[in-house]
Backbone atoms as SQL, in Angstrom:
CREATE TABLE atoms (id INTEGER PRIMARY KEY, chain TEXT, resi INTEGER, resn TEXT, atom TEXT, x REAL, y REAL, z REAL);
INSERT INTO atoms VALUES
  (1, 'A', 1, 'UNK', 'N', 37.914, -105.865, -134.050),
  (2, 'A', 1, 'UNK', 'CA', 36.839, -106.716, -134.542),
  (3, 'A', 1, 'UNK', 'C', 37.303, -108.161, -134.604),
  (4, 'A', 2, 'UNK', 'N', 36.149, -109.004, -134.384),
  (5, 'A', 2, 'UNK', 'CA', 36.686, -110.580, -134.078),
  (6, 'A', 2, 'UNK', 'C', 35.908, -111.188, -135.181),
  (7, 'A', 3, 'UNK', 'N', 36.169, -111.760, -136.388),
  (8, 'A', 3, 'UNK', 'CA', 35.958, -112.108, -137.730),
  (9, 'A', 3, 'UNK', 'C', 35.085, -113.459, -136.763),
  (10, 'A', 4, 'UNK', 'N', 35.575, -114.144, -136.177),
  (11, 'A', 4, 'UNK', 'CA', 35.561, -115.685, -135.916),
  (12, 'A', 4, 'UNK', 'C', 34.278, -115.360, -134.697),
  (13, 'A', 5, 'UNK', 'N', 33.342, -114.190, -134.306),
  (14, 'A', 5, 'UNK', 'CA', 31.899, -114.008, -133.657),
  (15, 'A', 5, 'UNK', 'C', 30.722, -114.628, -134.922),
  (16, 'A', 6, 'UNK', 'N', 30.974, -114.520, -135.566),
  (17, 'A', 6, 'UNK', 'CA', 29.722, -115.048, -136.767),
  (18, 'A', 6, 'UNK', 'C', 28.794, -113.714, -136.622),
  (19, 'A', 7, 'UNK', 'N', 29.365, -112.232, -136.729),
  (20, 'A', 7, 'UNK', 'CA', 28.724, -111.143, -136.694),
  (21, 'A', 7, 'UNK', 'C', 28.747, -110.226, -137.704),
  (22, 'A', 8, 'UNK', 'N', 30.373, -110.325, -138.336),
  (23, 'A', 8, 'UNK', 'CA', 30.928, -109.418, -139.044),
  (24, 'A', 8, 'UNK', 'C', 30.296, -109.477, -140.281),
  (25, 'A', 9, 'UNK', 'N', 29.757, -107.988, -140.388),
  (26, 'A', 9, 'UNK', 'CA', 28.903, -107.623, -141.179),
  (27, 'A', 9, 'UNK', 'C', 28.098, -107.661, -141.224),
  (28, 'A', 10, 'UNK', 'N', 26.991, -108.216, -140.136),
  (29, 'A', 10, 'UNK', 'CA', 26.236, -108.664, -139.843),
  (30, 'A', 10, 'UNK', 'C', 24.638, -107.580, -139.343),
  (31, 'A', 11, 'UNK', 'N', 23.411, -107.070, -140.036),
  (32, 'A', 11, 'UNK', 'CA', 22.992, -106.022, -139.825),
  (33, 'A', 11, 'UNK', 'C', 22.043, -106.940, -138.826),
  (34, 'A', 12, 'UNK', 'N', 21.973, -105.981, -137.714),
  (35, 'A', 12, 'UNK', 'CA', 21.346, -106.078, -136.017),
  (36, 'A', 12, 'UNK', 'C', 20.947, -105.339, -135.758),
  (37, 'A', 13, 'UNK', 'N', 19.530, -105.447, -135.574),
  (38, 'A', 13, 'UNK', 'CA', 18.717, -104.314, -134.813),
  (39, 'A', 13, 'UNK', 'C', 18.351, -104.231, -133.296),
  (40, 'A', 14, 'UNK', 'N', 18.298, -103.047, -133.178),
  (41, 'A', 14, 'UNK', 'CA', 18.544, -102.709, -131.042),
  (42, 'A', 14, 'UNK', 'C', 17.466, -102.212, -131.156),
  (43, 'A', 15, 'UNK', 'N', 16.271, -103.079, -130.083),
  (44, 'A', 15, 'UNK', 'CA', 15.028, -102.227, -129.727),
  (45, 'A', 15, 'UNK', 'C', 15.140, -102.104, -128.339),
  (46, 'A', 16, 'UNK', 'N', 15.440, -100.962, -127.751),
  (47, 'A', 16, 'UNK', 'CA', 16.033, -100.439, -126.386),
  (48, 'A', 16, 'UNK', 'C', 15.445, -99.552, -126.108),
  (49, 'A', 17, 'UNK', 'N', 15.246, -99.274, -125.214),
  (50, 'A', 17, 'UNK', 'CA', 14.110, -98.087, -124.608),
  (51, 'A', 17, 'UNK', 'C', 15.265, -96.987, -123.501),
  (52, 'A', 18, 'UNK', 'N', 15.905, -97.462, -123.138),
  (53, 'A', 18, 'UNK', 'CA', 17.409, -96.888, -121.913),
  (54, 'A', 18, 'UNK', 'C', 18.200, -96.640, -122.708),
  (55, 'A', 19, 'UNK', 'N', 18.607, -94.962, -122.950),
  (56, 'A', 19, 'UNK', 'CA', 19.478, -94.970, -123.931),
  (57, 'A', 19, 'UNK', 'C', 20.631, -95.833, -123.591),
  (58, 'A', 20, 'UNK', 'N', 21.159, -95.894, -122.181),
  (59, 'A', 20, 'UNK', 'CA', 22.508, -96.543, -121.617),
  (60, 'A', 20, 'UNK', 'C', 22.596, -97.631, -122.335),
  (61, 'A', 21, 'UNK', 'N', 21.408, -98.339, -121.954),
  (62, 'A', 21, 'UNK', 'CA', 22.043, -99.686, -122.579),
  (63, 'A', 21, 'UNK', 'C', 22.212, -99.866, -124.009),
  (64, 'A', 22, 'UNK', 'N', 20.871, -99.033, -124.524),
  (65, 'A', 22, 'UNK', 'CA', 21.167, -99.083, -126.011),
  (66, 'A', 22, 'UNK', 'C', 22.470, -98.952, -126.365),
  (67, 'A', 23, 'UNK', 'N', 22.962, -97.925, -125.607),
  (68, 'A', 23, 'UNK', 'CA', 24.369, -97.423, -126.591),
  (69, 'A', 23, 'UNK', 'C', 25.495, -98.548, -126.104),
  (70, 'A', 24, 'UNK', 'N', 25.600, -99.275, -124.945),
  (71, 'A', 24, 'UNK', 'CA', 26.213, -99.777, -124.399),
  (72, 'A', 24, 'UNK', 'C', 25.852, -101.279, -125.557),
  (73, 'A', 25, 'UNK', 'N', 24.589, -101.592, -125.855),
  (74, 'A', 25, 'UNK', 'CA', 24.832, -103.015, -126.915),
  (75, 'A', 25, 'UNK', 'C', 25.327, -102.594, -128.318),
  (76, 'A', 26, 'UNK', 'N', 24.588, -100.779, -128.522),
  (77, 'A', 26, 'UNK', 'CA', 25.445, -101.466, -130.217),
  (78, 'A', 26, 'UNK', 'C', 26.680, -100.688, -130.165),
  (79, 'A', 27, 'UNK', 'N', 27.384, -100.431, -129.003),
  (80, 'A', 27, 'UNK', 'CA', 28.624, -100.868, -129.379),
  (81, 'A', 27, 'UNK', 'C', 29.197, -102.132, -128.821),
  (82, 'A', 28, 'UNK', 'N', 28.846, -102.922, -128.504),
  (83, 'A', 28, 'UNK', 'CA', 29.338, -104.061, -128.265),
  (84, 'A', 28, 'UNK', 'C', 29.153, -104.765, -129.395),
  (85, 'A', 29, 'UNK', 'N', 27.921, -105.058, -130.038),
  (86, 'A', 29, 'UNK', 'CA', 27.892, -104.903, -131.374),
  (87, 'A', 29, 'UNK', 'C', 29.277, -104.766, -132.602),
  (88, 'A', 30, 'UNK', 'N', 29.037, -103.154, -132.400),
  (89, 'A', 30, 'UNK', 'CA', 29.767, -102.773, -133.501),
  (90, 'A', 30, 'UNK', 'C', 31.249, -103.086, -133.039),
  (91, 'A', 31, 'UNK', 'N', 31.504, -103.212, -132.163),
  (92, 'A', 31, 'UNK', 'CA', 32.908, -103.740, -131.706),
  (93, 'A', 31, 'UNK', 'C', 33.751, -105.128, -132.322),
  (94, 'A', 32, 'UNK', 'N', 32.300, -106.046, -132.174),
  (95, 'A', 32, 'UNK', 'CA', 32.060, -107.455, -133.053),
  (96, 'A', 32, 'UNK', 'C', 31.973, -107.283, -134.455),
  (97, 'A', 33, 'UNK', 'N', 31.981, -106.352, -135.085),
  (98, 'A', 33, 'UNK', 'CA', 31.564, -106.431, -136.613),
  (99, 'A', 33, 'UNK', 'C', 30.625, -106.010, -136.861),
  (100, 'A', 34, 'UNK', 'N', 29.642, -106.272, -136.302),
  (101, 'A', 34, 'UNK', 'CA', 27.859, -105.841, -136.837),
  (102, 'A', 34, 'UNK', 'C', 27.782, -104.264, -137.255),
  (103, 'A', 35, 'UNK', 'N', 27.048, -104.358, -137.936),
  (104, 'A', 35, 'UNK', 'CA', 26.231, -103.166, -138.347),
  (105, 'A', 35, 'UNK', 'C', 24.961, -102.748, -137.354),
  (106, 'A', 36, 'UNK', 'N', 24.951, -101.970, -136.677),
  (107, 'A', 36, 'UNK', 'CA', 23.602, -101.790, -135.758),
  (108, 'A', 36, 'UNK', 'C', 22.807, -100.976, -136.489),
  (109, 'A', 37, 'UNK', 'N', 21.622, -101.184, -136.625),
  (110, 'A', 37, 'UNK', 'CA', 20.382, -100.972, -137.041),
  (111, 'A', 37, 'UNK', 'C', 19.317, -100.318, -135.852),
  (112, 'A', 38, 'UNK', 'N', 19.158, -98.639, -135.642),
  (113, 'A', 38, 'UNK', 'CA', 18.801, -98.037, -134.765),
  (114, 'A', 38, 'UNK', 'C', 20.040, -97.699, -133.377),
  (115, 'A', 39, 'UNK', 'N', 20.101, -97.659, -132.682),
  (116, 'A', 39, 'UNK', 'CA', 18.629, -98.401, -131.596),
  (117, 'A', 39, 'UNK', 'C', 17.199, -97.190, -131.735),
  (118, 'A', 40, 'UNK', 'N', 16.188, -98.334, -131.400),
  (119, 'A', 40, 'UNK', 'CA', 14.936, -97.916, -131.654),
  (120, 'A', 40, 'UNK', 'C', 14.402, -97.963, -130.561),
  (121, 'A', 41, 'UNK', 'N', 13.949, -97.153, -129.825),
  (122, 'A', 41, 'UNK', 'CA', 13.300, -96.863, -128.177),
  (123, 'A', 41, 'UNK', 'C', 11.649, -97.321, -128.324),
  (124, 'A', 42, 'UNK', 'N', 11.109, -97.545, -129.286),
  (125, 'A', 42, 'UNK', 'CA', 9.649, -97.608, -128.989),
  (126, 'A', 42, 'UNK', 'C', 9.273, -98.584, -130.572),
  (127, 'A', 43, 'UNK', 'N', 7.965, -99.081, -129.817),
  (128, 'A', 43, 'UNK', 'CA', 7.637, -100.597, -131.271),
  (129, 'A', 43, 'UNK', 'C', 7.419, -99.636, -132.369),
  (130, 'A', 44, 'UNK', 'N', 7.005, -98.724, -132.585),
  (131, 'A', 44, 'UNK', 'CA', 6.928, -98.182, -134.003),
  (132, 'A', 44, 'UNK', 'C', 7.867, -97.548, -134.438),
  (133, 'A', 45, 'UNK', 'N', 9.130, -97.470, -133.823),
  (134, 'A', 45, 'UNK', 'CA', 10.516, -96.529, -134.396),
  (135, 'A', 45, 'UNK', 'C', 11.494, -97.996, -134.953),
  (136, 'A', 46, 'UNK', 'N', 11.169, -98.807, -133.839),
  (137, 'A', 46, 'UNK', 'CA', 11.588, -100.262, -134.948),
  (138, 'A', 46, 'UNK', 'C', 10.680, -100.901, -135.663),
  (139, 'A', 47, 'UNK', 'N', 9.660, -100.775, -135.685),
  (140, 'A', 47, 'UNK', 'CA', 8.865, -101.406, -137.463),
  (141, 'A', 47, 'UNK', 'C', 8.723, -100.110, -138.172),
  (142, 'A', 48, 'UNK', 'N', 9.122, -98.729, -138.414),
  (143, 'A', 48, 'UNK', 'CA', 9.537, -98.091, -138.895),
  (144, 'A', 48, 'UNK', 'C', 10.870, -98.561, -139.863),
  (145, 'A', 49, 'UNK', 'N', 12.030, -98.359, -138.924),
  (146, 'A', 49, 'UNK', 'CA', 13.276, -99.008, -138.752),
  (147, 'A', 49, 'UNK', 'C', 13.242, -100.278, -139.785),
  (148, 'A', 50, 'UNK', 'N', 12.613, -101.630, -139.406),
  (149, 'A', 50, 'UNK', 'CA', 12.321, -102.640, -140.331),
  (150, 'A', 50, 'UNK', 'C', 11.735, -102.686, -141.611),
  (151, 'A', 51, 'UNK', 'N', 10.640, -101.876, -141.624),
  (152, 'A', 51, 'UNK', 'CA', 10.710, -101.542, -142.830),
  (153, 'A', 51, 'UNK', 'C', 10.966, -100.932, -143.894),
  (154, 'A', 52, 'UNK', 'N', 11.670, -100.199, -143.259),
  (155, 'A', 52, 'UNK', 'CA', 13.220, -99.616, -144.399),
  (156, 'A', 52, 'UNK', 'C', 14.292, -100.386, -144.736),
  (157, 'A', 53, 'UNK', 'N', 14.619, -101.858, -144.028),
  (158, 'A', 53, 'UNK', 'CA', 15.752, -102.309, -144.162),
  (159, 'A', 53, 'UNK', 'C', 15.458, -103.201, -145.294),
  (160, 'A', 54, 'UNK', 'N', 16.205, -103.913, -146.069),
  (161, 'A', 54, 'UNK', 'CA', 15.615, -104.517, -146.811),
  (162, 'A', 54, 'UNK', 'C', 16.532, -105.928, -146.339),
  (163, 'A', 55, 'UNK', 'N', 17.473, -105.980, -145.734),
  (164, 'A', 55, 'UNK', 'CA', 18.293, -106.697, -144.608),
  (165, 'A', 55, 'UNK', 'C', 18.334, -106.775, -143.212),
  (166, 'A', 56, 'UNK', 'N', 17.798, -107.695, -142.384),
  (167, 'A', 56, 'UNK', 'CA', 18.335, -107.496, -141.450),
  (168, 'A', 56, 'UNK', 'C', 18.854, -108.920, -140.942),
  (169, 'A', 57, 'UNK', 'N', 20.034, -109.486, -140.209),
  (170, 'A', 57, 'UNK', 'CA', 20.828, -110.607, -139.933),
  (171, 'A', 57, 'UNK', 'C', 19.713, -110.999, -138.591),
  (172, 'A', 58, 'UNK', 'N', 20.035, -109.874, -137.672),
  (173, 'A', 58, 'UNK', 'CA', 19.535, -110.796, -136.152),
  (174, 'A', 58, 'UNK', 'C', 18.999, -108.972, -135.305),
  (175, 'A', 59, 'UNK', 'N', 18.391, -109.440, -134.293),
  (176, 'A', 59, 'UNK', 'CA', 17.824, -108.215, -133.507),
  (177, 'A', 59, 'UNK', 'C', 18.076, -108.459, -132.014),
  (178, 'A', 60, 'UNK', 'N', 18.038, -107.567, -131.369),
  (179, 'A', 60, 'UNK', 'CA', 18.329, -107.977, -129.399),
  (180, 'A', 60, 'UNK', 'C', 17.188, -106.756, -129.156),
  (181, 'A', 61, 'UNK', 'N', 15.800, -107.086, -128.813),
  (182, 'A', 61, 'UNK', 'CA', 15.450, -106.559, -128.021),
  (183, 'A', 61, 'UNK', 'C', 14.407, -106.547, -126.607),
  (184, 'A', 62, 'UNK', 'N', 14.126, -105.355, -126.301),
  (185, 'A', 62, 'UNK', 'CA', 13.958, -105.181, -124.618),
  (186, 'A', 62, 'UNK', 'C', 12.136, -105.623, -124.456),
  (187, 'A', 63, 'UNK', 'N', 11.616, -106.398, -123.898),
  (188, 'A', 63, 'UNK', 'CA', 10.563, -106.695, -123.522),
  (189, 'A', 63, 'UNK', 'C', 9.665, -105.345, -123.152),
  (190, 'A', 64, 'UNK', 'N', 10.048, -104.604, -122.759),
  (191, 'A', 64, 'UNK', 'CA', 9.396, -103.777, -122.119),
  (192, 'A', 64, 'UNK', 'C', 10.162, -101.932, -122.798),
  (193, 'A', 65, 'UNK', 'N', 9.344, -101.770, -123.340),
  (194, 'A', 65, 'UNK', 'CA', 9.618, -100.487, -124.051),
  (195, 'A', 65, 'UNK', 'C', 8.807, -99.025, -123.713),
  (196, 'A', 66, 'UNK', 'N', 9.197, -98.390, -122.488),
  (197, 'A', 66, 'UNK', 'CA', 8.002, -97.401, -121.954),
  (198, 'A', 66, 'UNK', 'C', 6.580, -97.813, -121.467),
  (199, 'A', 67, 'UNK', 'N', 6.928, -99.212, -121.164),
  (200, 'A', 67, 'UNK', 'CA', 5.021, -99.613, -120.892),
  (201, 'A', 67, 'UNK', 'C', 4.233, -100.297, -121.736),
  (202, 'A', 68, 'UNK', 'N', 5.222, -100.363, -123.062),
  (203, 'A', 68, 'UNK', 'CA', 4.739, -101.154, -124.493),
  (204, 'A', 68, 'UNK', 'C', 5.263, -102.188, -124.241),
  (205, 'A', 69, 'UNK', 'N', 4.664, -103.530, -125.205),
  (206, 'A', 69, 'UNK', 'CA', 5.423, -104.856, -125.066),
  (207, 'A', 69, 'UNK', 'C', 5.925, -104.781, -126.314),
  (208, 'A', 70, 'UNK', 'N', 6.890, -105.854, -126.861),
  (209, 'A', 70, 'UNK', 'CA', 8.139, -105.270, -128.424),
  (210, 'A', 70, 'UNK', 'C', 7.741, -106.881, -128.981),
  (211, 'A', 71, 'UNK', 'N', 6.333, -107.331, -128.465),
  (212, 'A', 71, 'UNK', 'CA', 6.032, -108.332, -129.073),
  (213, 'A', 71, 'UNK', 'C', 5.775, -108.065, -130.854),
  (214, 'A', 72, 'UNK', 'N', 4.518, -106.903, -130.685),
  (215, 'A', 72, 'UNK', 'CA', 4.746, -106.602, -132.390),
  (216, 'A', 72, 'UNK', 'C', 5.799, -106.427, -133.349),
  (217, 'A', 73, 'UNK', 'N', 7.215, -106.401, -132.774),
  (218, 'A', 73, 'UNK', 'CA', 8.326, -106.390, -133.539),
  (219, 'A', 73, 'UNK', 'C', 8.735, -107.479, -133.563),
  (220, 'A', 74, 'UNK', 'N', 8.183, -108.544, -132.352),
  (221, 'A', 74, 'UNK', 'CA', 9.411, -109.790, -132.286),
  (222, 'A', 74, 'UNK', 'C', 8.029, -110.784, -133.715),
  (223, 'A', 75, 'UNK', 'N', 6.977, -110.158, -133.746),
  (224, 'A', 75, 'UNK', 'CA', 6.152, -111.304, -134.255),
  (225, 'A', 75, 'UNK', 'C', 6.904, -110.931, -135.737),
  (226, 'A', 76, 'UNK', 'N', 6.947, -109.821, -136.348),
  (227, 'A', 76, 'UNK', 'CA', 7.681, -109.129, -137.612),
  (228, 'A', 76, 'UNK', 'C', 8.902, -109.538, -137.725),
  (229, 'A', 77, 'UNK', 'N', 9.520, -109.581, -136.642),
  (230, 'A', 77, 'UNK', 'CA', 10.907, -110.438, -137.353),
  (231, 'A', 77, 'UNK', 'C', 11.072, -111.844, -137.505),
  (232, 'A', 78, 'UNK', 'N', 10.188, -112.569, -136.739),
  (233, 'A', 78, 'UNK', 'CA', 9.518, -114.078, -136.720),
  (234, 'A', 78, 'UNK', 'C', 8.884, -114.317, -138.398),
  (235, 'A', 79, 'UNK', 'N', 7.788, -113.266, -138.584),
  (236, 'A', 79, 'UNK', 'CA', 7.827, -113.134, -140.088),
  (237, 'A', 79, 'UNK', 'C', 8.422, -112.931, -141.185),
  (238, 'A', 80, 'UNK', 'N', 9.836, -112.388, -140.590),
  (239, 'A', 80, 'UNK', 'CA', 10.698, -112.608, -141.709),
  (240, 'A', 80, 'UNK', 'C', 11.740, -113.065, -141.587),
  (241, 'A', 81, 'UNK', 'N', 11.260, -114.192, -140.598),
  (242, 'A', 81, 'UNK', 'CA', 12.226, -115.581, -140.821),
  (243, 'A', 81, 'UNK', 'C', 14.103, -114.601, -139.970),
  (244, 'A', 82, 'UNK', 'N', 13.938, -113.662, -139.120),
  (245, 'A', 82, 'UNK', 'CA', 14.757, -112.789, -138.543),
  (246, 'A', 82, 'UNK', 'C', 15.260, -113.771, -137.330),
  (247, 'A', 83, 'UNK', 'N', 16.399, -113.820, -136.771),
  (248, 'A', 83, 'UNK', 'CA', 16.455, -114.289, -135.566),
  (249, 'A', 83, 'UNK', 'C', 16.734, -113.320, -134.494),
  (250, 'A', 84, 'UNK', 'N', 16.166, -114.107, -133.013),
  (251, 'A', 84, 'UNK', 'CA', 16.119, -112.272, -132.288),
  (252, 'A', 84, 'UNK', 'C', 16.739, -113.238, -130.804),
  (253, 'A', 85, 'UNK', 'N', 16.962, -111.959, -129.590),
  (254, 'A', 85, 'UNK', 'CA', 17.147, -112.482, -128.487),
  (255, 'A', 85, 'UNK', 'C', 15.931, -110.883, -127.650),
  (256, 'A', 86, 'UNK', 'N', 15.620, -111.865, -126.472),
  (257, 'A', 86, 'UNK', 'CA', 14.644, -110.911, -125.519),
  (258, 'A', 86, 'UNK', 'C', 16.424, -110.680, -125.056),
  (259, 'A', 87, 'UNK', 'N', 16.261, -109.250, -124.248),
  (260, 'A', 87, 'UNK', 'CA', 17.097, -108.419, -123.459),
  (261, 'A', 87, 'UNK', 'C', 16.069, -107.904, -122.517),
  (262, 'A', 88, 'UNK', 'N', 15.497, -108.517, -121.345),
  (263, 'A', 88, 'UNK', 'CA', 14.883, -108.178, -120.467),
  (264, 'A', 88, 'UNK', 'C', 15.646, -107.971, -118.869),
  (265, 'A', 89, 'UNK', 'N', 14.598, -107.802, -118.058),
  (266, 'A', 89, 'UNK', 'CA', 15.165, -107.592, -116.497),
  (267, 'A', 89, 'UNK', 'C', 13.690, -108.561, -115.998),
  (268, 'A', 90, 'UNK', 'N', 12.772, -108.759, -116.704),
  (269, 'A', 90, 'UNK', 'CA', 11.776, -110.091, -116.280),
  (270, 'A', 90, 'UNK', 'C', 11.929, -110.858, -116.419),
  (271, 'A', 91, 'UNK', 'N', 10.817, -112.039, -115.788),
  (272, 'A', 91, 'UNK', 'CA', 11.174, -112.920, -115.760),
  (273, 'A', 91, 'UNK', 'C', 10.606, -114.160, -116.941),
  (274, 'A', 92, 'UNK', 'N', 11.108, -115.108, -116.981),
  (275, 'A', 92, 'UNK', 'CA', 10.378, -115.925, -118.099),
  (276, 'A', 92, 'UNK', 'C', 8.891, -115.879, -118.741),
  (277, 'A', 93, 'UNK', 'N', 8.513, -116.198, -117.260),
  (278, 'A', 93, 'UNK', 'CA', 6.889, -115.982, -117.436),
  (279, 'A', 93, 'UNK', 'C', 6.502, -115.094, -117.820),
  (280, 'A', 94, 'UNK', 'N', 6.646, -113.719, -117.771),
  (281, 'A', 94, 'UNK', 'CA', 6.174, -112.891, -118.931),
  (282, 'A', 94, 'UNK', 'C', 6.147, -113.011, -120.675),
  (283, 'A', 95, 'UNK', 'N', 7.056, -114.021, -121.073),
  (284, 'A', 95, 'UNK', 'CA', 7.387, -114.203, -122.677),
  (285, 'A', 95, 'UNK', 'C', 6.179, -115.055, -122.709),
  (286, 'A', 96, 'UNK', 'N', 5.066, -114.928, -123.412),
  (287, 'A', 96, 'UNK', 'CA', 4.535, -115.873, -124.393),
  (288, 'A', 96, 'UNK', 'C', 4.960, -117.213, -125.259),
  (289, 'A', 97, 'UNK', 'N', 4.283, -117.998, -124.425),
  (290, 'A', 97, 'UNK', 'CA', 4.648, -119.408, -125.351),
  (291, 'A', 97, 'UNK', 'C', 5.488, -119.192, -126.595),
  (292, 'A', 98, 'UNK', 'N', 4.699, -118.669, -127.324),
  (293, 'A', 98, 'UNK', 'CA', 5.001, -118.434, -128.545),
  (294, 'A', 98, 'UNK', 'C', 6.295, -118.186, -128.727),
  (295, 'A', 99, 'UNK', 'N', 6.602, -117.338, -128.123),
  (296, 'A', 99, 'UNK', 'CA', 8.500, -117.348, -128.382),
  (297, 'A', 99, 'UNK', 'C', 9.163, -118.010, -127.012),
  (298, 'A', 100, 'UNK', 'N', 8.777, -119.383, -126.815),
  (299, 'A', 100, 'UNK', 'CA', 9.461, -120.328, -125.854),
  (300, 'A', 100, 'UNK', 'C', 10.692, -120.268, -126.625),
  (301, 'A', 101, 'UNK', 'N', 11.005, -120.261, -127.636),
  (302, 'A', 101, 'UNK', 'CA', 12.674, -120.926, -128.657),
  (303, 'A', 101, 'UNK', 'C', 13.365, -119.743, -128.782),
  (304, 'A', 102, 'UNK', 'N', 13.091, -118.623, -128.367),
  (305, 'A', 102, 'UNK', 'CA', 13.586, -117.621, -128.230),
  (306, 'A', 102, 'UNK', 'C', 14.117, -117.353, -127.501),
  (307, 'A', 103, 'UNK', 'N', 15.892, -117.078, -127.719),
  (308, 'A', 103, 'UNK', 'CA', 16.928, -116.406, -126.345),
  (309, 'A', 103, 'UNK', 'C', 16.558, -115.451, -125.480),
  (310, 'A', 104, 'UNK', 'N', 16.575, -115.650, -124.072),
  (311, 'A', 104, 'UNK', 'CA', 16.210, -114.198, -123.568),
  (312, 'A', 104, 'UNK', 'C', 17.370, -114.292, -122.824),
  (313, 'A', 105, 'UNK', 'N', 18.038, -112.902, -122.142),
  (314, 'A', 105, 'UNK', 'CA', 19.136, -112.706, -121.375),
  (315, 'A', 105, 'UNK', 'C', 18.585, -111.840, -120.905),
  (316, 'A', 106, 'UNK', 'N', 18.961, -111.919, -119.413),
  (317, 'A', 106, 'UNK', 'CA', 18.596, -111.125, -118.335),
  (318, 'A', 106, 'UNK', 'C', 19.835, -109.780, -118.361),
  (319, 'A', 107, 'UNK', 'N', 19.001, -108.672, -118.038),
  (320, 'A', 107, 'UNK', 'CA', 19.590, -107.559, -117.387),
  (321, 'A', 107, 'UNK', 'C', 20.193, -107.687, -116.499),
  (322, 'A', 108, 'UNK', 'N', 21.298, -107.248, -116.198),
  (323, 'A', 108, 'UNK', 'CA', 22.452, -106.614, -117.292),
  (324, 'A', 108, 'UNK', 'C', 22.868, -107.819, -118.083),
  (325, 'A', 109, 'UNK', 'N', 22.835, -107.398, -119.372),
  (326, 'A', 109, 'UNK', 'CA', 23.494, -108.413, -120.568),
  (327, 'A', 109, 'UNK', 'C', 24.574, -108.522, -120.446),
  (328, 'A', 110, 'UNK', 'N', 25.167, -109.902, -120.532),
  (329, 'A', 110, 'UNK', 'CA', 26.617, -110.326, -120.542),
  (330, 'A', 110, 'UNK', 'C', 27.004, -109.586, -122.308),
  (331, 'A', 111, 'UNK', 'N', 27.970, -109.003, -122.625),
  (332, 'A', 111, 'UNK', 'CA', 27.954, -109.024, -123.920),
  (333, 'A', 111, 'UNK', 'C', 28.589, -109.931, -124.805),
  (334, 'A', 112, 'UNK', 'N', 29.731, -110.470, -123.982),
  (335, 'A', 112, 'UNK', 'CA', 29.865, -111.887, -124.589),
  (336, 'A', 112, 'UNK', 'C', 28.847, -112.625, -124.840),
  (337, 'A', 113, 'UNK', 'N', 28.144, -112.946, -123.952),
  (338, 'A', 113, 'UNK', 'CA', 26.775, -113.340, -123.749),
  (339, 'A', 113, 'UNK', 'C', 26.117, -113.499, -125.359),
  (340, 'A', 114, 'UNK', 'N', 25.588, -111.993, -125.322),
  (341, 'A', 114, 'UNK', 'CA', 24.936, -111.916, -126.573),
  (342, 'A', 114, 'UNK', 'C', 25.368, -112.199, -127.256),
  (343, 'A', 115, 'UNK', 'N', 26.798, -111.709, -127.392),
  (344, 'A', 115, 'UNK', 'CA', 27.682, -111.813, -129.010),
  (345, 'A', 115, 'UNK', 'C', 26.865, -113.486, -129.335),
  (346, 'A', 116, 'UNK', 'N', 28.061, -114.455, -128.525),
  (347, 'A', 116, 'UNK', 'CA', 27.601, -115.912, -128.682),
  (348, 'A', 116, 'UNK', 'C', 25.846, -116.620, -129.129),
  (349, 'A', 117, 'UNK', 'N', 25.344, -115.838, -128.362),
  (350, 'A', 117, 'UNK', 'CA', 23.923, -115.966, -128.613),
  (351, 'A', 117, 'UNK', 'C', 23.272, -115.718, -129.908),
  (352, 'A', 118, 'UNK', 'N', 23.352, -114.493, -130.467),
  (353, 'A', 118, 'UNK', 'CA', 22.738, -114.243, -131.583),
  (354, 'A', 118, 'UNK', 'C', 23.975, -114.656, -132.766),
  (355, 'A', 119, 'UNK', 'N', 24.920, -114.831, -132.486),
  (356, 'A', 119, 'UNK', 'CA', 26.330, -115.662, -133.440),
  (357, 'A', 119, 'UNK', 'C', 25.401, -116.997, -133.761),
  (358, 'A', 120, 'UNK', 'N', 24.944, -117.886, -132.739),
  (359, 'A', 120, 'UNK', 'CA', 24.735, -119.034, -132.889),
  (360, 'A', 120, 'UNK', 'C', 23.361, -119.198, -133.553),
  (361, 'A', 121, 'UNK', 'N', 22.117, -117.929, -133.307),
  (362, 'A', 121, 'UNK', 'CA', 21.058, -117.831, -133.740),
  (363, 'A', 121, 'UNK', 'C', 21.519, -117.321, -135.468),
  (364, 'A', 122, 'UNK', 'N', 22.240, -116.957, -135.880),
  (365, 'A', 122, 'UNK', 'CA', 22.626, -116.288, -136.945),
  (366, 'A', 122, 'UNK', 'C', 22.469, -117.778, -137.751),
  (367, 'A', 123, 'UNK', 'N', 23.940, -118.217, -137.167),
  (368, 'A', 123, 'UNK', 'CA', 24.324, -119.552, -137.914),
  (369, 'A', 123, 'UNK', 'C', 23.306, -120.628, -138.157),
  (370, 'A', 124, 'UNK', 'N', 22.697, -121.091, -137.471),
  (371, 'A', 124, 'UNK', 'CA', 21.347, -121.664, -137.540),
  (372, 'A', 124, 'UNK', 'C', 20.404, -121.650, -138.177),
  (373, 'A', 125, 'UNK', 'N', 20.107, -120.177, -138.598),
  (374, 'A', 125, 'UNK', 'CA', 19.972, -120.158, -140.233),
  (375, 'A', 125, 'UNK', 'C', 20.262, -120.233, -141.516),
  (376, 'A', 126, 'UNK', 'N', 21.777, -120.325, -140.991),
  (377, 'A', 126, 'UNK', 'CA', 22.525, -119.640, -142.236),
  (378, 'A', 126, 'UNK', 'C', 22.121, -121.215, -143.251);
């Protein structure tokens, strides 16, 4: 674990629909420190998920969830002031204005990548 990611301890939620990758971010994740939160394959297993937590630090998830969009989760963590990154394989133009300020990383995720990404989205609130 690398204290100096701005992760450690840090609760992160995975909305992933591929188990591969799911399992492949939260352990990259948990490798960093974080606490992973799910992964959650579909929008109602993570606002399920969310609303049990009474914490959550930051979220990484997938645009495209079985044919669903994971907008209703990204607007819920926007509501609670959550910071998130898209983890897609599309392209910009599919994201809604609305989350223009929002990280997206293309498929396959660098995981350094992310780490740095949602580290810096973390801090930014802090």
């Amino acid at each position: 674990m690398r204290k100096s990611d701005g992760l450690q301890e840090r609760r992160v939620l995975v909305v992933e629909d591929d188990y591969l990758i799911a399992s492949s971010l939260a352990g990259t994740l948990e490798t960093h420190g974080a606490e992973v939160i799910g992964p959650a394959a579909s929008v109602q297993e993570a606002l399920q998920l969310m609303a049990g937590e009474a914490r959550l630090d930051a979220a990484v998830l997938d645009v495209n969830l079985a044919g669903d969009r994971v907008y209703r989760v990204a607007d819920a963590l926007l509501a609670r002031d959550v910071p998130f990154a898209f983890a897609t394989g599309y392209d910009a133009w599919i994201i809604p204005d609305v989350y223009a300020g929002v990280p997206r990383m293309e498929k396959p995720v660098d995981p350094e990548a992310l780490i740095r990404t949602l580290a810096a989205e973390v801090a930014r609130r802090a």
